[in-house]
C-alpha atoms as a printed R data frame, in Angstrom:
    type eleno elety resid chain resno       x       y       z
1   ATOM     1    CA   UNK     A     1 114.699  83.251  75.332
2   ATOM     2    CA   UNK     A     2 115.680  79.984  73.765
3   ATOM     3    CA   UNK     A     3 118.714  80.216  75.588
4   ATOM     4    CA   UNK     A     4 117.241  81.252  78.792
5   ATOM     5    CA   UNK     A     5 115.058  77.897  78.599
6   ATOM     6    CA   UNK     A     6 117.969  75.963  78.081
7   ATOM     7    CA   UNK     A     7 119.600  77.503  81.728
8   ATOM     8    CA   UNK     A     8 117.079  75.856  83.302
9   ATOM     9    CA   UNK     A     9 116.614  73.147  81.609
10  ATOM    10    CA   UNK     A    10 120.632  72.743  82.640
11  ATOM    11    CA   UNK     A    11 119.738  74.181  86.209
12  ATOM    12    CA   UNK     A    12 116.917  71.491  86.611
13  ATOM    13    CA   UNK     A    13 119.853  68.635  86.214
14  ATOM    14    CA   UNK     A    14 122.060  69.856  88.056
15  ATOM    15    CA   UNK     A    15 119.659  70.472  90.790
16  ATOM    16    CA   UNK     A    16 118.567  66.605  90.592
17  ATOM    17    CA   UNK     A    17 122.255  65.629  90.402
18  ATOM    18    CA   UNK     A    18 122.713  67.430  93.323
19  ATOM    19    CA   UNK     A    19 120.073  65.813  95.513
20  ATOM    20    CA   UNK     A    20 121.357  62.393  94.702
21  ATOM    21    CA   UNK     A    21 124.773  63.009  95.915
22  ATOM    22    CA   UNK     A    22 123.367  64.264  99.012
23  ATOM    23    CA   UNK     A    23 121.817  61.606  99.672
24  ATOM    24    CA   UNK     A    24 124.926  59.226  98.830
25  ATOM    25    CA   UNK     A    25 126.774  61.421 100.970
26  ATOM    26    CA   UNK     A    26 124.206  60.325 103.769
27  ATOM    27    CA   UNK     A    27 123.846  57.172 103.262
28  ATOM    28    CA   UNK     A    28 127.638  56.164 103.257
29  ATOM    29    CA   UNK     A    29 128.901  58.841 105.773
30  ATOM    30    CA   UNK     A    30 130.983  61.149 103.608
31  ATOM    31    CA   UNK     A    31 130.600  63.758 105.932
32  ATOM    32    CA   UNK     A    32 133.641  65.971 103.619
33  ATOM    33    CA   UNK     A    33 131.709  65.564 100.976
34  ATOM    34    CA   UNK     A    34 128.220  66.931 102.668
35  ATOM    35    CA   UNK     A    35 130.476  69.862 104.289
36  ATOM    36    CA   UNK     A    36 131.648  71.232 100.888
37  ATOM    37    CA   UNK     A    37 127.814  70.920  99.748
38  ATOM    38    CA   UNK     A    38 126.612  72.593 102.473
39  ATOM    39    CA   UNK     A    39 129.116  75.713 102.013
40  ATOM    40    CA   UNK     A    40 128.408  75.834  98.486
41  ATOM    41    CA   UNK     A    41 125.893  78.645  97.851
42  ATOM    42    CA   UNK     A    42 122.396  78.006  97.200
43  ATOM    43    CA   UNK     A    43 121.295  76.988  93.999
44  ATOM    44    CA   UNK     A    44 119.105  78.968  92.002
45  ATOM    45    CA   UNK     A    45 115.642  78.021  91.207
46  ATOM    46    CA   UNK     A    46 116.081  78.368  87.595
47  ATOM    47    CA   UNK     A    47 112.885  80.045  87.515
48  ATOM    48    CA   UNK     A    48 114.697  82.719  84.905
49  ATOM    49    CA   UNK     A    49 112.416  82.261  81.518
50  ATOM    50    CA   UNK     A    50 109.321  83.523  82.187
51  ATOM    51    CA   UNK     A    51 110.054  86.393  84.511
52  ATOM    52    CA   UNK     A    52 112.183  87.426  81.415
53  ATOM    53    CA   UNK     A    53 109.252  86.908  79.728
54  ATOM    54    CA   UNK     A    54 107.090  88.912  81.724
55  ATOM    55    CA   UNK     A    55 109.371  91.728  81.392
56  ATOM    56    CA   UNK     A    56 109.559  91.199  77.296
57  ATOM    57    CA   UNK     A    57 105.627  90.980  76.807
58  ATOM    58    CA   UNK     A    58 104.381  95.081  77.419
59  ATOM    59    CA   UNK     A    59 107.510  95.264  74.714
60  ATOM    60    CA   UNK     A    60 106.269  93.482  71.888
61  ATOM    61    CA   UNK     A    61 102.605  94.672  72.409
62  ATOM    62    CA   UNK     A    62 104.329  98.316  71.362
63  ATOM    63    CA   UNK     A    63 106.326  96.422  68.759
64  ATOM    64    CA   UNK     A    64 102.631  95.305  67.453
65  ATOM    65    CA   UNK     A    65 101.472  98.882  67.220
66  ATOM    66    CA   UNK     A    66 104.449 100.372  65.153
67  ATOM    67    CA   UNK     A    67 103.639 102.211  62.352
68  ATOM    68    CA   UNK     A    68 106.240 100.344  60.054
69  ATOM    69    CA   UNK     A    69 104.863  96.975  58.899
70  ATOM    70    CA   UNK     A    70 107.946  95.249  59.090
71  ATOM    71    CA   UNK     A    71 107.784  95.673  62.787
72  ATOM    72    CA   UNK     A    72 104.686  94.415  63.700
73  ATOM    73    CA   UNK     A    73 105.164  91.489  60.955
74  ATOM    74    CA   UNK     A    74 108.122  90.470  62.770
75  ATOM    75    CA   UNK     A    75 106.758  90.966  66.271
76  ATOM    76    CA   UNK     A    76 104.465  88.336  65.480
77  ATOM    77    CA   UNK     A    77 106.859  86.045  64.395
78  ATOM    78    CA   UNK     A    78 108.970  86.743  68.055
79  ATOM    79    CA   UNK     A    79 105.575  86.036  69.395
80  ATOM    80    CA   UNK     A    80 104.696  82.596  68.151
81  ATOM    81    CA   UNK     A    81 108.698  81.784  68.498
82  ATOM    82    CA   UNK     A    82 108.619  82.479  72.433
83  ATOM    83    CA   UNK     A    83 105.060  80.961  73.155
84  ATOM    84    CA   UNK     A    84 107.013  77.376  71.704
85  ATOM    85    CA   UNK     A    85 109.940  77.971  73.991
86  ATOM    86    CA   UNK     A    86 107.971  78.757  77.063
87  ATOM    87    CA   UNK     A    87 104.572  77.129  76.413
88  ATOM    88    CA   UNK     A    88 101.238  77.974  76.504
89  ATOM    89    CA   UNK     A    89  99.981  78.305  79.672
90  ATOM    90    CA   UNK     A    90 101.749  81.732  80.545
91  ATOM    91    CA   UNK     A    91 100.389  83.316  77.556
92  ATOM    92    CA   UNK     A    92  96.713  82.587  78.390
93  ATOM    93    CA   UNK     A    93  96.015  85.678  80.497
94  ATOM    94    CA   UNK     A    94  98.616  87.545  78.520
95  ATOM    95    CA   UNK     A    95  96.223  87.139  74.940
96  ATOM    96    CA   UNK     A    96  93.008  87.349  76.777
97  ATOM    97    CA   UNK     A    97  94.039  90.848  77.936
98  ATOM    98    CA   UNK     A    98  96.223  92.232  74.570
99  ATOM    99    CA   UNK     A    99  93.781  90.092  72.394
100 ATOM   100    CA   UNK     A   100  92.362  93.564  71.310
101 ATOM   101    CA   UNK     A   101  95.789  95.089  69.830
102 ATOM   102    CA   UNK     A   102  95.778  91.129  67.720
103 ATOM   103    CA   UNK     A   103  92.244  91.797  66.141
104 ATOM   104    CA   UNK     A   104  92.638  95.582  65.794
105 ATOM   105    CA   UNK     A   105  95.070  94.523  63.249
106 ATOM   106    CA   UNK     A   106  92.029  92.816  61.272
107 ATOM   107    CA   UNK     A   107  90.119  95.154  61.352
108 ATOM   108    CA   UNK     A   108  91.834  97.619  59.183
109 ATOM   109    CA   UNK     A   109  91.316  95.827  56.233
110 ATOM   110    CA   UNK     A   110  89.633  97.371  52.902
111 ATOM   111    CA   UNK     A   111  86.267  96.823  53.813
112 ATOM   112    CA   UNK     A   112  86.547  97.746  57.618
113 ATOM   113    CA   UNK     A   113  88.155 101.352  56.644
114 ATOM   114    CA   UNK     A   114  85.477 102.061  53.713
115 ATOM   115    CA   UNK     A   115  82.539 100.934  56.501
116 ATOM   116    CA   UNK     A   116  83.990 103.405  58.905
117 ATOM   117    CA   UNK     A   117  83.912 105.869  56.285
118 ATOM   118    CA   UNK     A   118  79.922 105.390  55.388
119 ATOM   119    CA   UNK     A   119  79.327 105.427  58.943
120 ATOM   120    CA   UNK     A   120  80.626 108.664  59.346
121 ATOM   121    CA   UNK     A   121  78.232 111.590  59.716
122 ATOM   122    CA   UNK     A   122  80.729 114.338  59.127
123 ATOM   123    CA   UNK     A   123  82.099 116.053  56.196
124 ATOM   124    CA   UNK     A   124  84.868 113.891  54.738
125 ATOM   125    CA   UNK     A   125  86.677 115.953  51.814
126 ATOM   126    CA   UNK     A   126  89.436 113.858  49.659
127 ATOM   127    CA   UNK     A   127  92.493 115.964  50.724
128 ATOM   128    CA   UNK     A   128  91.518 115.403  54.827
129 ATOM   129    CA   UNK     A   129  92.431 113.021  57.244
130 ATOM   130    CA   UNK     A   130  89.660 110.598  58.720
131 ATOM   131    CA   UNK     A   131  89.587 111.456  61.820
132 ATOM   132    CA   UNK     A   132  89.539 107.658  62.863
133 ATOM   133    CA   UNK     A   133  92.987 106.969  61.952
134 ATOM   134    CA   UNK     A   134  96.052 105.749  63.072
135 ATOM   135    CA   UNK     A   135  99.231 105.177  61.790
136 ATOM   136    CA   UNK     A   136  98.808 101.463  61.066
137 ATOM   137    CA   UNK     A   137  95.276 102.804  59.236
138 ATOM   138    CA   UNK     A   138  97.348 105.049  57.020
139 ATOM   139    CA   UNK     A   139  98.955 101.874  55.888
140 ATOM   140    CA   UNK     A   140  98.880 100.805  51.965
141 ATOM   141    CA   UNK     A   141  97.082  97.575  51.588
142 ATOM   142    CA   UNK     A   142 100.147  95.815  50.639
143 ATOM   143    CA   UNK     A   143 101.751  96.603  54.086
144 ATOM   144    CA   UNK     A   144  98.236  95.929  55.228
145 ATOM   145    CA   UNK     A   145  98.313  92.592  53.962
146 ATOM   146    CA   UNK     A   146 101.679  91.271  55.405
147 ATOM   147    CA   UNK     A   147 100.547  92.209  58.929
148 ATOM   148    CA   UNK     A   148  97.035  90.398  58.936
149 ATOM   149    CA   UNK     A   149  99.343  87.474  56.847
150 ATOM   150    CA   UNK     A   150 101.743  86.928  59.897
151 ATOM   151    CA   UNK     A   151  98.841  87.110  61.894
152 ATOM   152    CA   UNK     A   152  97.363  84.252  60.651
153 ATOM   153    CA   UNK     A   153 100.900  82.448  60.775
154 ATOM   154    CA   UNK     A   154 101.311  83.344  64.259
155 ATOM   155    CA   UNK     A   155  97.591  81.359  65.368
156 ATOM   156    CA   UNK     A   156  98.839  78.492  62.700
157 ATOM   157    CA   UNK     A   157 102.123  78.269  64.190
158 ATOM   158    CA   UNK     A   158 100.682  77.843  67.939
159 ATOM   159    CA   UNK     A   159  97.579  76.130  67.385
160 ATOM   160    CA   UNK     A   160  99.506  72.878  65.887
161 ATOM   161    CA   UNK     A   161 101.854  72.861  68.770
162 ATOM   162    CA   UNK     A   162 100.365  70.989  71.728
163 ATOM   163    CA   UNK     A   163 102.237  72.356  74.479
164 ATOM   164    CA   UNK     A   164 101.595  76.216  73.145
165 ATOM   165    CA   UNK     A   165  97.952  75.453  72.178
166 ATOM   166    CA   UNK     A   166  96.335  76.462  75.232
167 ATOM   167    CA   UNK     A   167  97.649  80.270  74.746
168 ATOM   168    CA   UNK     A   168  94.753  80.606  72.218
169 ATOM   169    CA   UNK     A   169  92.647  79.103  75.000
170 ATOM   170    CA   UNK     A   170  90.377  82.178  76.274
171 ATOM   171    CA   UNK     A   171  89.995  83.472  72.493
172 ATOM   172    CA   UNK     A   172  89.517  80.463  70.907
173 ATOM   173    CA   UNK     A   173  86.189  81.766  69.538
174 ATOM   174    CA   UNK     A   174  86.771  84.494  68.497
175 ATOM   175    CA   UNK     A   175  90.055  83.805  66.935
176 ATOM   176    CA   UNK     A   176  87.633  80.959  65.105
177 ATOM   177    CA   UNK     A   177  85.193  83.423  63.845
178 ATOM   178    CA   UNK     A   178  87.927  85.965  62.679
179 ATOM   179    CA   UNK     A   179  89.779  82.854  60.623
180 ATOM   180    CA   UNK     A   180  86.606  81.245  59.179
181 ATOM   181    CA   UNK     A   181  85.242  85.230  57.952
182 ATOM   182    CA   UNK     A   182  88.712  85.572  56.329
183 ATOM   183    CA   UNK     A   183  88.842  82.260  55.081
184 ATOM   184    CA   UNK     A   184  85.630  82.200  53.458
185 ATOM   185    CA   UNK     A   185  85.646  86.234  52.500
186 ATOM   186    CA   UNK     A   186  88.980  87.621  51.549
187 ATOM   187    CA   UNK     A   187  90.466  86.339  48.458
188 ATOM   188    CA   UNK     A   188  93.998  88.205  49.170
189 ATOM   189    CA   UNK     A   189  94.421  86.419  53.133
190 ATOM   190    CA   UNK     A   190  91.917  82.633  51.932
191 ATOM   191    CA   UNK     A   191  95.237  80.864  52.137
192 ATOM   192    CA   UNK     A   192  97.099  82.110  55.416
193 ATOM   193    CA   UNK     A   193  93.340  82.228  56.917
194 ATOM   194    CA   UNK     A   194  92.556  78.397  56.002
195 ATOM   195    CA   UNK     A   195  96.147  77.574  56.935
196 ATOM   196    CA   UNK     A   196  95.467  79.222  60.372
197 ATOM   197    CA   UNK     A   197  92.009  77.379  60.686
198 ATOM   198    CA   UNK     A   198  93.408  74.302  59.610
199 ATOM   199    CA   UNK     A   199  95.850  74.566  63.486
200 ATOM   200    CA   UNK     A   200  92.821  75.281  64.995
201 ATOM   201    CA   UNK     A   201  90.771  72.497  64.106
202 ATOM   202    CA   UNK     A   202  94.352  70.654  66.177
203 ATOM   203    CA   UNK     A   203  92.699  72.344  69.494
204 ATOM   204    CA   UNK     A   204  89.030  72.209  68.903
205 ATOM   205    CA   UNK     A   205  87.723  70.581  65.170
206 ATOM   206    CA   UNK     A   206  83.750  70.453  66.492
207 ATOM   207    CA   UNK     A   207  84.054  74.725  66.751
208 ATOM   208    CA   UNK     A   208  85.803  75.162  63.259
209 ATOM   209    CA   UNK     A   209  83.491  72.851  61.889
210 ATOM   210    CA   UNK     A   210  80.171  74.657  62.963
211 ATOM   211    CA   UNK     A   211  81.035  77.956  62.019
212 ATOM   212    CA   UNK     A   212  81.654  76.519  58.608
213 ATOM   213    CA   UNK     A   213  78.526  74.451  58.353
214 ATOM   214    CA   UNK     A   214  76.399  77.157  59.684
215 ATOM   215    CA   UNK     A   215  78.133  79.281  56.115
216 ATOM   216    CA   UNK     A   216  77.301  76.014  54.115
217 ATOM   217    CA   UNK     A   217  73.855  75.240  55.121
218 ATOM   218    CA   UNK     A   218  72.513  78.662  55.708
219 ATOM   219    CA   UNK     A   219  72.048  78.891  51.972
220 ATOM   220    CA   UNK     A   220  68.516  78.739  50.640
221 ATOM   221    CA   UNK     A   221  67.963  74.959  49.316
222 ATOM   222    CA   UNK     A   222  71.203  73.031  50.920
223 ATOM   223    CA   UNK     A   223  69.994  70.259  51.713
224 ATOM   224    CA   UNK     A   224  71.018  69.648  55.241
225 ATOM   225    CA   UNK     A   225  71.928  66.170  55.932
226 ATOM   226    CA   UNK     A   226  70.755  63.693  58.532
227 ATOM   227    CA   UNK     A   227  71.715  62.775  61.468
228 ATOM   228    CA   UNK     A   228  73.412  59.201  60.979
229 ATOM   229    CA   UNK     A   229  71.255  57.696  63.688
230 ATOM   230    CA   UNK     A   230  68.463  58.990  66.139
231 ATOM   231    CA   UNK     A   231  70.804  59.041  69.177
232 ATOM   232    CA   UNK     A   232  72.778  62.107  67.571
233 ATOM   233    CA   UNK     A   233  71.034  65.630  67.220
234 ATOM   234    CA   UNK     A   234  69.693  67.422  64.742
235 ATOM   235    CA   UNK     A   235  71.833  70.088  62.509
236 ATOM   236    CA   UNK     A   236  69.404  72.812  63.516
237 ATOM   237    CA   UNK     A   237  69.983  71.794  67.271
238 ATOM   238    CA   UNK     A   238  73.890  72.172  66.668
239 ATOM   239    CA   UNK     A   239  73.401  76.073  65.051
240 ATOM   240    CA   UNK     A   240  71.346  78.223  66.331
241 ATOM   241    CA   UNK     A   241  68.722  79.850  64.369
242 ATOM   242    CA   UNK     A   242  70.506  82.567  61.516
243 ATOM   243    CA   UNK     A   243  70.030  85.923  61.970
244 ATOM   244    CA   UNK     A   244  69.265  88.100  59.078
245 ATOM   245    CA   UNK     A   245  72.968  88.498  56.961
246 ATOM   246    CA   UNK     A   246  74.361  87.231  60.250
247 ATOM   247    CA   UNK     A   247  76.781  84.291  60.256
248 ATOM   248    CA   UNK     A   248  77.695  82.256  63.516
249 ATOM   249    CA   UNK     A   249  81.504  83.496  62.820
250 ATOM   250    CA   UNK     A   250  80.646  87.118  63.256
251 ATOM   251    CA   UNK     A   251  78.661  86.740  66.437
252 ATOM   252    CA   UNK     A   252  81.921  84.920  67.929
253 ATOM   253    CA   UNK     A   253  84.406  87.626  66.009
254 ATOM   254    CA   UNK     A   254  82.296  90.511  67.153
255 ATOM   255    CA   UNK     A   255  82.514  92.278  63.897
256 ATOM   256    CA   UNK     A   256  82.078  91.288  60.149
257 ATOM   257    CA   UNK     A   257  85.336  92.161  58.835
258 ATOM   258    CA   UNK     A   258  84.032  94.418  56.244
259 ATOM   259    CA   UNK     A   259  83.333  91.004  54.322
260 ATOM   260    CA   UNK     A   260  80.850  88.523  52.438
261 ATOM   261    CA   UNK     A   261  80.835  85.029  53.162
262 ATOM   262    CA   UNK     A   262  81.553  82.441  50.204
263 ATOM   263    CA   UNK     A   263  79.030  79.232  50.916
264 ATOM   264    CA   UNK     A   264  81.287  77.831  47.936
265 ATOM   265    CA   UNK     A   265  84.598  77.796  50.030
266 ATOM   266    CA   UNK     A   266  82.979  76.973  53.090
267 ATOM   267    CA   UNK     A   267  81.798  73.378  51.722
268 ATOM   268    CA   UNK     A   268  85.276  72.833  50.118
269 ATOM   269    CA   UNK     A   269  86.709  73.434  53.896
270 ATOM   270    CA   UNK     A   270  84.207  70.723  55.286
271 ATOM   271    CA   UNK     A   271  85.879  67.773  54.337
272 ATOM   272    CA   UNK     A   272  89.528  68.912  55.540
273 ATOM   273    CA   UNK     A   273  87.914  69.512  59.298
274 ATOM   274    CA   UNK     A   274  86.405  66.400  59.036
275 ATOM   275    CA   UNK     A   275  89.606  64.497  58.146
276 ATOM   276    CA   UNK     A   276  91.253  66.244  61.262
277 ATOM   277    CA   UNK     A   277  88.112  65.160  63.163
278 ATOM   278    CA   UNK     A   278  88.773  61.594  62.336
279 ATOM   279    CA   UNK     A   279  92.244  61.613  62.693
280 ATOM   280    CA   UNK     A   280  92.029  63.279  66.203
281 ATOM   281    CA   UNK     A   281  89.301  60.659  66.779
């Protein structure tokens, strides 16, 4: 792909190249010159990368679901590689509508699996299948681990690029919840997670920072600090009201990840997505 964006990169000059000796060729009457141009065949478009892309994507979506972690692990890593080399935009619709197979991948964690299991209403003996499963789900939590990782290194990787940004675009909030729930909940994925919300808070610092806040100053007795000056809004007019056991970050995941929200790590997070805030300021 890298060297397919180089083609037209290439194609693009020499299309430009040759428009300007047409028009020399005009100008000064070489009418040779403008004959051998005109029986020249037609120059391509260039337009080579992202049909090749198009033709890649259903590909790697399969690549996601393998049932060897070292697939999927490396899938991801094609995936943020090839939003970089053809940019953003073109992945939009792409994530909005495979953003399922992306969180799926979350949602086999530890706690997930075991609340699956308590929901249950059959008979589950030891020696039995759930009948839930999938391949990935049979997974040990090692291999587990290395999947969600990359995942997080995949929304890091395009979230601090500007020009591949905007792929994250229609899940932006959700992909916010899911990072700030991991971030603040899972000891084994805290760094990749805050690493990952750390690229986000390059596209949109004001979200990150309210789904943390709402973590921080949901806890009985924070105080919650005031507004620096009475034309800026309240806190409690920024978050809406909690829910019981709740958190803003779930409602925009759509699921709790099987885990419990750390107020502790939450406040220690504030201050970096202010310093982006200020910086992007």
């Amino acid at each position: 792909m890298a060297t397919l964006a180089m083609i037209e990169e290439a194609l693009r000059n020499e299309a430009e190249s040759r428009e300007a000796i047409e028009w020399v060729a005009k100008q000064f009457s070489f009418y040779t010159l403008q004959d051998s141009i005109d029986s020249a065949d037609a120059v391509n478009d260039g337009n080579r990368l992202l049909p090749a892309m198009n033709k890649i994507w259903p590909y790697l979506i399969v690549c996601l679901k393998h049932k060897k972690s070292q697939v999927a692990v490396r899938c991801m890593g094609v995936i943020s590689h090839l939003v970089l080399v053809c940019g953003g935009d073109f992945f939009i619709r792409r994530f909005k509508t495979d953003g399922s197979h992306f969180f799926r991948l979350l949602s086999m964690g530890v706690g997930s699996i075991r609340a699956e299991f308590q929901t249950e209403k059959s008979l589950l003996l030891p020696f039995r299948r759930h009948s839930k499963s999938t391949d990935q789900a049979d997974m040990a939590e090692g291999s587990l681990f290395k999947i969600q990782e990359a995942f997080f290194k995949m929304i890091e990787i395009i979230a601090r690029d500007r020009k591949s940004a905007r792929a994250l675009e229609a899940l932006l909030k959700q992909i916010a919840g899911s990072c700030v729930g991991f971030a603040c909940g899972s000891q084994m994925l805290q760094q990749a997670a805050t690493n990952a919300l750390l690229g986000l808070s390059c596209i949109d610092p004001d979200l990150v920072w309210l789904l943390l806040a709402d973590i921080v100053y949901s806890v009985d007795g924070k105080e919650v600090p005031t507004p620096p000056g009475p034309e800026f809004p309240k806190i409690s007019q920024l978050i809406p009201p909690q829910r019981p056991k709740k958190y803003l970050w779930v409602q925009y995941a759509g699921q709790d990840f099987g885990l419990k929200s750390d107020a502790s790590l939450a406040s220690l997070l504030l201050p970096k997505i202010d310093s982006c805030h200020h910086t992007d300021a």
